[in-house]
N, C-alpha and C positions, 0 to 999 in steps of 0.2 A: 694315338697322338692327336693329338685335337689340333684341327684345321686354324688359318688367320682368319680372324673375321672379315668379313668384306663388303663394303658401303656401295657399292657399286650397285644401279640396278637398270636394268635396258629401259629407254624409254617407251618402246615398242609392249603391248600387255604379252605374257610371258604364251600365250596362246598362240599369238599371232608369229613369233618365235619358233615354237615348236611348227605351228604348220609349214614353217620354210624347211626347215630341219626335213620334213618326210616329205616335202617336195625335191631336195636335191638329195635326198636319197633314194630315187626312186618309187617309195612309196606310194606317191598321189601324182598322177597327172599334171601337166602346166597347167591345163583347161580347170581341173578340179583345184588347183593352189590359187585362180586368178578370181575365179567365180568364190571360194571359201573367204578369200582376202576382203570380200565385200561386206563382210558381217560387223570389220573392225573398223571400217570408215564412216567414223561419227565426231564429232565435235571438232569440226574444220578439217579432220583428215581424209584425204582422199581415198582411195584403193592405187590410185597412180602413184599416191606419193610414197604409198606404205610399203609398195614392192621394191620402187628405187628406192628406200630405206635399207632395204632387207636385201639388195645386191651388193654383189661384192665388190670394194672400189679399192683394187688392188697399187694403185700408182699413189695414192695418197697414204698408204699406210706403208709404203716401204722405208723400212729403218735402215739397209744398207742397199744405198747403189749399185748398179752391174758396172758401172765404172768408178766405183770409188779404188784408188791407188792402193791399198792396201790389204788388198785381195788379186789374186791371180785366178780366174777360170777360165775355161773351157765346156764345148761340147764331146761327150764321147760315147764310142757306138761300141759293145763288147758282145763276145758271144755267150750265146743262151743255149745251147746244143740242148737243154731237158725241158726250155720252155720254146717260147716263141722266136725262135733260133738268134736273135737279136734283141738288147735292149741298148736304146741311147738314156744318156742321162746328162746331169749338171756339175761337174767336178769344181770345189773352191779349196783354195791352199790361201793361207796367210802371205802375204809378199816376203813379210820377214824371214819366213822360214827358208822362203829360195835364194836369201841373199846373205843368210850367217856366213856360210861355206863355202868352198867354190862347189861340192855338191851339194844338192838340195836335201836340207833337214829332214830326216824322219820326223813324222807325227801319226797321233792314235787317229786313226780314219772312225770317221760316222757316218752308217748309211741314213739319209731322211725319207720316210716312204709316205706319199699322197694319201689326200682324201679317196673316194670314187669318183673322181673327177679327170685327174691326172696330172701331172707336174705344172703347175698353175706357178702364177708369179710369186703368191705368198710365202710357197715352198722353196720357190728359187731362194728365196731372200734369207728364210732360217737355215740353209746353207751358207749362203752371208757369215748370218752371226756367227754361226758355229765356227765360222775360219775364224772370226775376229776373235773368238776366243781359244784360238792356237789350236785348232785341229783341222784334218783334212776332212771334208766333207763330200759325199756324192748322195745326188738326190736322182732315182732313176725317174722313166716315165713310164709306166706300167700300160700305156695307152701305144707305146713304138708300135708295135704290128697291125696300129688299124691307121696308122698317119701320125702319133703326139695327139698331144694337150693341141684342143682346137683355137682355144683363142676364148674358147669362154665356159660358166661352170655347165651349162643345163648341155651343150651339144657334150660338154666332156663326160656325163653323165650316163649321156646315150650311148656314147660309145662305149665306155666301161665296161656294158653291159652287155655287150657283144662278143666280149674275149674271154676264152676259157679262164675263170679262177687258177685253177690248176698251174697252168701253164706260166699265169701272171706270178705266181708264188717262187715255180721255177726261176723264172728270171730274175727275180729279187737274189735269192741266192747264191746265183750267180754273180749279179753282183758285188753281193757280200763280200764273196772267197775271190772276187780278182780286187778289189779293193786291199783285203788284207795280204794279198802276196804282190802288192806293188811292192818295188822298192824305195818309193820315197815314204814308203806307211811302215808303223813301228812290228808291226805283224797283230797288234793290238786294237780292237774291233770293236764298237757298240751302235746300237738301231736306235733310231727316234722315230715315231710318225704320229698319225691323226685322224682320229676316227677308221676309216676302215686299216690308213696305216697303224695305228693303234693296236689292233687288232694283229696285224701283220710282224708287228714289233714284238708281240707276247709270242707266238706261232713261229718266229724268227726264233728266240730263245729255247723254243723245244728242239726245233730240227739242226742248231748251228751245234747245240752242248759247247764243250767247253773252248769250240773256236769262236764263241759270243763272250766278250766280259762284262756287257751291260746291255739291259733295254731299258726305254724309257714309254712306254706308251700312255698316250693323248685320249683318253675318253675313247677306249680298244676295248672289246671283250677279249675273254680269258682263252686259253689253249682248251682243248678237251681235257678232261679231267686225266685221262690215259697218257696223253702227253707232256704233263705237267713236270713228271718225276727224270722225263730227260734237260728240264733246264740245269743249266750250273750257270748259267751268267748272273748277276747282280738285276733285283726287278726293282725299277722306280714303276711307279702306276700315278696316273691325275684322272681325276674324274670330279666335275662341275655337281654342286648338289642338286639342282632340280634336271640332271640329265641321270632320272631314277632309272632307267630300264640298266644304264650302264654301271651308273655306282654301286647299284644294289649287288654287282657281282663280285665287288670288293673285298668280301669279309668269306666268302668260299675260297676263293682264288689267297688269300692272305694266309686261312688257317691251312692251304696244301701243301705253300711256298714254306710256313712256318715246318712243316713236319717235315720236310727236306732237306732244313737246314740252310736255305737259300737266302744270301741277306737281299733284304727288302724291306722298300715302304710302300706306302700307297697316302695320298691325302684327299680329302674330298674336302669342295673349295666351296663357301657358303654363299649363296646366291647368284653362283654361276652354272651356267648351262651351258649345252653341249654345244665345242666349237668355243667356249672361252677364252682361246688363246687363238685365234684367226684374227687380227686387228687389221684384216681387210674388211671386214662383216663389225660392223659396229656394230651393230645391235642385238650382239651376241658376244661381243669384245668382252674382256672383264679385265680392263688392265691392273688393278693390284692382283688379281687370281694369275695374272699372266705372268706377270713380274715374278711371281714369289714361286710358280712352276717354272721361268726359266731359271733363276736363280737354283735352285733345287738343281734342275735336271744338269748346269754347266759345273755345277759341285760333284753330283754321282760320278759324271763319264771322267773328269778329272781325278777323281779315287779310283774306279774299278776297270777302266782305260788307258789313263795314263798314264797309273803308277804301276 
């Protein structure tokens, strides 16, 4: 299926892009992101101004308020007995849905799972949207057992990196399954995330089988190829075109989902890169690519979720 085109293109040169990218992925040092960034400061650009370019200005890009009326959340702390015996997370409900009945409306619940970073404001917020598009949403914090989301991306980076994977996995899954046997959720379940949620979202779909009915993963590499043949949930896939390490895994992962009989798509979005749908990071933003992935993804989970 051939991608929309897309006129969008970062003002930032697509290099100096990428070297943020493997600075908040651990890749490269701050010392080596701060000193490399001095290569692109040329024709009135600073190296000061090009990094606060490339940070995340999470309070200017939020689309839905923590207090807009029309949402209900909470903080909530659940157990983890196979991981890190505890995770908290971000719970949103639609207001609407708690005040049809005099009890609260069932709806299809959607876990959102973080960057490497951990439940940052961006995240908070596509739990937002997701309620305002009539579902129950929880976004955990995969960072709980070292303190939370610090307050910013690079400490939330460090610590990340401290906590057994493993164990980080566990917890999500726990999640999952106390999510779907609340009883204001339909029993009916789908993952979204981003970049390493991405990831987690695909890996979600092998180990959930058929208590998953959709993933949707964000520029996520694939399950192991051994794992592939336990998904049965519905696979949407995004991936940014010049975020080639990730895209390129598109057309493996497509033809294994095909031989399984798994519906799925996958689209790859033209002159966007990894992290294109973060509209806290402008200069990595690709708003028609983001648009046209949400748009997508709030169609999928409404077919293989909802219905």
């Amino acid at each position: 299926m051939e991608p929309t085109k897309e006129p969008t293109k970062p003002n930032l040169p697509s290099e100096a892009i990428e070297l943020y990218n493997l600075f908040i992925h651990g890749v490269i040092s701050r010392r080596a992101f701060m000193n490399q960034v001095q290569k692109f400061a040329i024709g009135g650009l600073t190296a000061a101004t090009i990094i606060e370019t490339l940070m995340p200005k999470y309070a200017e890009a939020q689309q839905v308020s923590k207090t807009d009326d029309r949402i209900k959340a909470s903080y909530e702390t659940i157990p983890s007995p196979q991981g890190n015996g505890k995770i908290k997370g971000y719970l949103v409900r639609p207001v609407s849905a708690d005040t049809r009945d005099a009890m609260p409306a069932k709806l299809p619940g959607i876990i959102v799972v973080h960057e490497n970073r951990g439940l940052n404001p961006h995240i908070e917020d596509i739990a937002r949207r997701l309620a305002l598009a009539d579902f129950m949403a929880f976004a955990p914090d995969g960072l709980t057992s070292v303190g939370g989301f610090p307050g910013d991306d690079y400490n939330g980076g460090q610590l990340f990196m401290k906590i057994d994977g493993k164990k980080m996995f566990e917890d999500f899954v726990a999640c999952a399954m106390w999510l779907k046997s609340r009883s204001d959720c339909t029993g009916k379940i789908g993952i979204t995330g981003f970049c390493y949620g991405g990831s987690v979202s695909n890996n979600m779909a092998a180990r959930l089988g058929a208590d998953l009915g959709a993933a949707v993963p964000f520029y996520g590499g694939p399950p192991a190829d051994a794992d592939i043949p336990k998904i049965k949930g519905a696979i949407l896939v995004h991936h940014g075109e010049l975020d080639t390490r990730l895209a390129t895994t598109w057309p493996a992962y497509d033809k294994a989902l095909t031989a399984i009989n798994i519906p799925h798509e996958g689209y790859i979005y033209p002159g966007a890169v990894h992290g294109f749908n973060c509209d806290a990071t402008p200069e990595r933003y690709n708003k028609a690519a983001a648009d046209l992935a949400w748009q997508r993804t709030i169609g999928w989970f409404n077919k293989y979720v909802r219905s």
